[in-house]
C-alpha positions as YAML, in Angstrom:
chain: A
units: angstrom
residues:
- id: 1
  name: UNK
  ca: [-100.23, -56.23, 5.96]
- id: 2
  name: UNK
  ca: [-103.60, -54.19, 6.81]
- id: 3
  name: UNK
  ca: [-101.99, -52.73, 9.19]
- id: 4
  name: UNK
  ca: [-98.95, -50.83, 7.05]
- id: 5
  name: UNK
  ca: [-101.41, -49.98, 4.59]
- id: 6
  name: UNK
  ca: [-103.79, -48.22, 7.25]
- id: 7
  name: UNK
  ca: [-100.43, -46.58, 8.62]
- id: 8
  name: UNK
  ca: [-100.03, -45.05, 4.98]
- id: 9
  name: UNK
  ca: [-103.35, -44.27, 4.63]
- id: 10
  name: UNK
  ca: [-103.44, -42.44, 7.78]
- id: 11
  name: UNK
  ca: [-100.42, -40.34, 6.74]
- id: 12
  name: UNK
  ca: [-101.81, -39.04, 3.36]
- id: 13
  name: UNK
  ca: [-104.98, -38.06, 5.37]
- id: 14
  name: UNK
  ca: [-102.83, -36.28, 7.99]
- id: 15
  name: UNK
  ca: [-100.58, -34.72, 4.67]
- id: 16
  name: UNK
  ca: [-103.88, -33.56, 2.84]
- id: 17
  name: UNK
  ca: [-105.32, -31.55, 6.36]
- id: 18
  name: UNK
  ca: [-102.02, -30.07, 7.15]
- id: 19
  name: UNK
  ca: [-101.57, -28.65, 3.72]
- id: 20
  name: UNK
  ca: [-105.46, -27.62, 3.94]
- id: 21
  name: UNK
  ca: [-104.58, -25.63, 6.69]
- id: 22
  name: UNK
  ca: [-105.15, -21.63, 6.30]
- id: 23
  name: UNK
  ca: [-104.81, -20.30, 9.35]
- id: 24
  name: UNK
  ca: [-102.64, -16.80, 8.41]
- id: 25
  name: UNK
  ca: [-106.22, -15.02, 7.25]
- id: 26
  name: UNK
  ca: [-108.36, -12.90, 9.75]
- id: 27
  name: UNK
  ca: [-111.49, -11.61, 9.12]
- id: 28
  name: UNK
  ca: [-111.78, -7.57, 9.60]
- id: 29
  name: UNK
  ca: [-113.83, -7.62, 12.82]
- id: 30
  name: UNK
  ca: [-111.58, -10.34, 14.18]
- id: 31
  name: UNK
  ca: [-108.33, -8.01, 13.75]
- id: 32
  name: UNK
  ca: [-110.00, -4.60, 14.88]
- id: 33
  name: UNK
  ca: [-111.43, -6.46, 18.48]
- id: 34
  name: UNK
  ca: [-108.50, -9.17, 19.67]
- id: 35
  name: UNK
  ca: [-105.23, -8.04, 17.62]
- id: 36
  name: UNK
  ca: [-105.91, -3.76, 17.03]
- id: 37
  name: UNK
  ca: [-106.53, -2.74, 20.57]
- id: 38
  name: UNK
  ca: [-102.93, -5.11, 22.29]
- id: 39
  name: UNK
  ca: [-100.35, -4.28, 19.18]
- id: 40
  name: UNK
  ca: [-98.66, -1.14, 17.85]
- id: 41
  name: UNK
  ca: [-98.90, -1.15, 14.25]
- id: 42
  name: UNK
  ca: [-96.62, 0.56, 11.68]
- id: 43
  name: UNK
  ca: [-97.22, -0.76, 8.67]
- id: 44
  name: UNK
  ca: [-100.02, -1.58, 6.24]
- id: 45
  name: UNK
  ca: [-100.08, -2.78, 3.22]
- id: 46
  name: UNK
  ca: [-103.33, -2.99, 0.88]
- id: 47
  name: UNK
  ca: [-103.56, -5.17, -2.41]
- id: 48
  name: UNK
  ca: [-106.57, -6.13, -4.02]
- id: 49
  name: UNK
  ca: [-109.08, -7.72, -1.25]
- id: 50
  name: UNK
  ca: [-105.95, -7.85, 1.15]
- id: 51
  name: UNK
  ca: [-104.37, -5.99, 3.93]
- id: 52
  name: UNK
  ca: [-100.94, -7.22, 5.23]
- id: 53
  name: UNK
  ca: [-100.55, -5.47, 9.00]
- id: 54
  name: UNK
  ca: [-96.94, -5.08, 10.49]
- id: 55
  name: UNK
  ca: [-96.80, -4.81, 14.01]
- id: 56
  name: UNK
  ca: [-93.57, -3.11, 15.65]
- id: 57
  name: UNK
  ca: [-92.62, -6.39, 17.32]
- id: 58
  name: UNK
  ca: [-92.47, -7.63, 13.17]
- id: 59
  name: UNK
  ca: [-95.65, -10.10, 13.41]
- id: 60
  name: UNK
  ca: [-97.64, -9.61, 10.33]
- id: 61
  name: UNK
  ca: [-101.49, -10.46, 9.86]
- id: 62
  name: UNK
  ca: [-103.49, -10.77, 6.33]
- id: 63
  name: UNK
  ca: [-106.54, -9.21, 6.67]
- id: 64
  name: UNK
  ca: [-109.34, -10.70, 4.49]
- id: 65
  name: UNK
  ca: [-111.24, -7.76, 2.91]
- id: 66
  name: UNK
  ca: [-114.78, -8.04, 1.68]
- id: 67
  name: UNK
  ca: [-115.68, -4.93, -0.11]
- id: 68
  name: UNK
  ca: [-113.71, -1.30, 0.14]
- id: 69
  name: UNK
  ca: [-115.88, -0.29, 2.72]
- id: 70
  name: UNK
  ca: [-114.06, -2.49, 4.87]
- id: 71
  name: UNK
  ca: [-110.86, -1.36, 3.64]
- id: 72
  name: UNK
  ca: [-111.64, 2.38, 4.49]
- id: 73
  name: UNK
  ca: [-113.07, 1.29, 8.05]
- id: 74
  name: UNK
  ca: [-109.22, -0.64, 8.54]
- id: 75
  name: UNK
  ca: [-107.65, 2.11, 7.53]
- id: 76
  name: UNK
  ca: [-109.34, 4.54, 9.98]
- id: 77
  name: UNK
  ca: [-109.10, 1.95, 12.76]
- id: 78
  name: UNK
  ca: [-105.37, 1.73, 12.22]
- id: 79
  name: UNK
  ca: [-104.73, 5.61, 12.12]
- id: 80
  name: UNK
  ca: [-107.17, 6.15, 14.95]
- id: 81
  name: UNK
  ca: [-105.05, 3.66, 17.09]
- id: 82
  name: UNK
  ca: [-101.68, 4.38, 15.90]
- id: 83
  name: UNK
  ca: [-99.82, 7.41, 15.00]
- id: 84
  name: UNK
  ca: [-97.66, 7.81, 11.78]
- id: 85
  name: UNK
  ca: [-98.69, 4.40, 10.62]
- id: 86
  name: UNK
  ca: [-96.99, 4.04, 6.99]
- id: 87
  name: UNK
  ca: [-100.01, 2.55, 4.70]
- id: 88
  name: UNK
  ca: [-99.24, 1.33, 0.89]
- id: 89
  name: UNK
  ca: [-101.78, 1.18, -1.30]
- id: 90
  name: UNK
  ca: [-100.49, -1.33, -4.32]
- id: 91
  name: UNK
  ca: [-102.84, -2.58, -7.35]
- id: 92
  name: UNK
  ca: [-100.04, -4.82, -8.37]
- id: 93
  name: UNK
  ca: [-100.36, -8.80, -8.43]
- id: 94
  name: UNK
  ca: [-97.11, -10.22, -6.70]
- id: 95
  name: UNK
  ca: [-95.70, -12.76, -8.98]
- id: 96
  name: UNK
  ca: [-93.27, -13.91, -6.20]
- id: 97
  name: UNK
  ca: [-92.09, -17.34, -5.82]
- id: 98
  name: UNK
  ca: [-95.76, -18.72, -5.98]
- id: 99
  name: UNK
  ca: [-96.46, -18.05, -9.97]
- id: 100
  name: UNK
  ca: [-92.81, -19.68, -10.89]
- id: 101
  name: UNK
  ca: [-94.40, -23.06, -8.67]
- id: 102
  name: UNK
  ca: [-97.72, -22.88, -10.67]
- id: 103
  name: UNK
  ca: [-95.76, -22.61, -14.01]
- id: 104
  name: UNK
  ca: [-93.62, -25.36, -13.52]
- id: 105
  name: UNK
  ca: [-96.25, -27.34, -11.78]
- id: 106
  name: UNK
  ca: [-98.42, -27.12, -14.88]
- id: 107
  name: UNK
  ca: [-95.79, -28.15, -17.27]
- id: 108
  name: UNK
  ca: [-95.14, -30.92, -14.39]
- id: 109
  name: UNK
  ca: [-98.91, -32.01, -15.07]
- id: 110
  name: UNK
  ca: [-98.69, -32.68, -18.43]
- id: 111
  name: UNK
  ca: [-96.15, -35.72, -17.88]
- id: 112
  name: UNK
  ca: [-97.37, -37.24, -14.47]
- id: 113
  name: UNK
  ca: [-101.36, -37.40, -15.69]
- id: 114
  name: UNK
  ca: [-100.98, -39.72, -18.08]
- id: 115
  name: UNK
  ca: [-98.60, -41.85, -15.88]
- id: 116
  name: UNK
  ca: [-101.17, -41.35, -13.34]
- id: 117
  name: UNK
  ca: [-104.24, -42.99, -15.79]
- id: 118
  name: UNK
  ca: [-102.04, -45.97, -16.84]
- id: 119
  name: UNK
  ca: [-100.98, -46.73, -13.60]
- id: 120
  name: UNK
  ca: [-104.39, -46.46, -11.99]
- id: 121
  name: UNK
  ca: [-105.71, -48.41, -14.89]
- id: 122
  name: UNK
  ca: [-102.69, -51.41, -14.62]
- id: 123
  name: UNK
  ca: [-103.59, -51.10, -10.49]
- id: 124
  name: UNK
  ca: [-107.11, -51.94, -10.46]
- id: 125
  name: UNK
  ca: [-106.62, -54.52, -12.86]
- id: 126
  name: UNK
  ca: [-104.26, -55.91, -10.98]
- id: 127
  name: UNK
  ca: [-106.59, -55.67, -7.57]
- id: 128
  name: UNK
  ca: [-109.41, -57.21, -9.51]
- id: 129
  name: UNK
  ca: [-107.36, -60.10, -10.87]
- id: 130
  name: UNK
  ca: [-105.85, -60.16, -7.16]
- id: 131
  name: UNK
  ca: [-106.67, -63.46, -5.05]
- id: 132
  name: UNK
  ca: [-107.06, -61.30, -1.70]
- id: 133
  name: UNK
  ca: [-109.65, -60.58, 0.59]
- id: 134
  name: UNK
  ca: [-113.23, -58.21, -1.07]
- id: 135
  name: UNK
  ca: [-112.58, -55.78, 1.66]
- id: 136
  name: UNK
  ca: [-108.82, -55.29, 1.25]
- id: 137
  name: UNK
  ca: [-109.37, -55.48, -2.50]
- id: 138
  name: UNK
  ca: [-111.83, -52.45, -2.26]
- id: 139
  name: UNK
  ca: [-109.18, -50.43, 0.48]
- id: 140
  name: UNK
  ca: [-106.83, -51.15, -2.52]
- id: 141
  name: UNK
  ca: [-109.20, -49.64, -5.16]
- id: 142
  name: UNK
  ca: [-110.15, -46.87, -3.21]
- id: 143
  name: UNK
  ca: [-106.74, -45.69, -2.35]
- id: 144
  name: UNK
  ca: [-105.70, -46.19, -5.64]
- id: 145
  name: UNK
  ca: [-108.40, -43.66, -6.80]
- id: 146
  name: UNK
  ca: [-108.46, -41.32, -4.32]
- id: 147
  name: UNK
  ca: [-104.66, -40.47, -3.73]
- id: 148
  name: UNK
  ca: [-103.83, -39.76, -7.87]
- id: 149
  name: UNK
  ca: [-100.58, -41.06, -8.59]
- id: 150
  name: UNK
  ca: [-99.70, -42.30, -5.03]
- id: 151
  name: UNK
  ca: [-102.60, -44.42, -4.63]
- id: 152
  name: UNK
  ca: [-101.00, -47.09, -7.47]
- id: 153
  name: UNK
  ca: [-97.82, -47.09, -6.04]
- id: 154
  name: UNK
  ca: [-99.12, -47.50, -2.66]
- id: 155
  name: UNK
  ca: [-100.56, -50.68, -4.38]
- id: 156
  name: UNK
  ca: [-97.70, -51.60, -6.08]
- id: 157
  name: UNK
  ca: [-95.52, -51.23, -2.99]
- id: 158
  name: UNK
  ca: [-97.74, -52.79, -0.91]
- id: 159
  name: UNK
  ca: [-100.45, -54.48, -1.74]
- id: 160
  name: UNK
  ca: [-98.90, -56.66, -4.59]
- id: 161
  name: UNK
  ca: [-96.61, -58.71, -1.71]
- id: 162
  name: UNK
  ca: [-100.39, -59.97, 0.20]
...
């Protein structure tokens, strides 16, 4: 029984650092010293505090830009380096596929956090009431708070046959 529920608990925590990961972002200095000097570059592309780099094998960086004095010093790197390098300046925000997620994920939220509060609340009632073990009955608890939403029906599926 312990076991299964340390099995699920070590797949959320594996889920949560995967999706944590950000490795597609490169710092400035990072790009001009290991990726600049080994890959021919035609394209870039500059929005806001980002540069998106095409190389002519079709890899793509995103270049993390602090200030525009770091955008000027990419831009002369690249042209320095490569010749006829096409460069697009764009002030637009990309709606893309991301701001139709956030939309319906916020109309999502208004539905699953109250579910989430009265299941939490019906799940730790149910722990405390619960004839188990302290230690399991605080694992129980603290899944149950930590993993919103999951965390009860982790309980429920779980916990409630001990």
């Amino acid at each position: 029984m312990l076991r299964k529920l340390s099995i699920v608990f070590a797949i959320l925590i594996s889920v949560f650092i995967i999706s944590c990961d950000n490795k597609d972002e490169i710092s400035l200095v990072e790009f001009t010293e290991e990726i600049l000097p080994n890959e021919e570059i035609t394209e870039l592309t500059i929005n806001n505090r980002h540069a998106v780099v095409t190389s002519g094998d079709g890899n793509e960086y995103m270049v993390n830009l602090v200030n525009r004095a770091e955008m000027l010093d990419l831009v002369s790197a690249v042209q320095t380096t490569n010749v006829g390098v096409k460069i697009i300046y764009s002030n637009t925000v990309d709606a893309g596929f991301g701001l139709y997620v956030w939309q319906l994920f916020s109309w999502v939220l208004i539905f699953v956090i109250p579910i989430h509060f009265v299941l939490l609340i019906i799940a730790l009632i149910k722990i405390i009431r619960s004839t188990v073990a302290m230690n399991e009955k605080i694992l129980y608890a603290l899944i149950s708070i930590f993993f919103p939403f999951f965390g009860s029906i982790i309980y429920f599926a779980v916990g409630k046959k001990a």
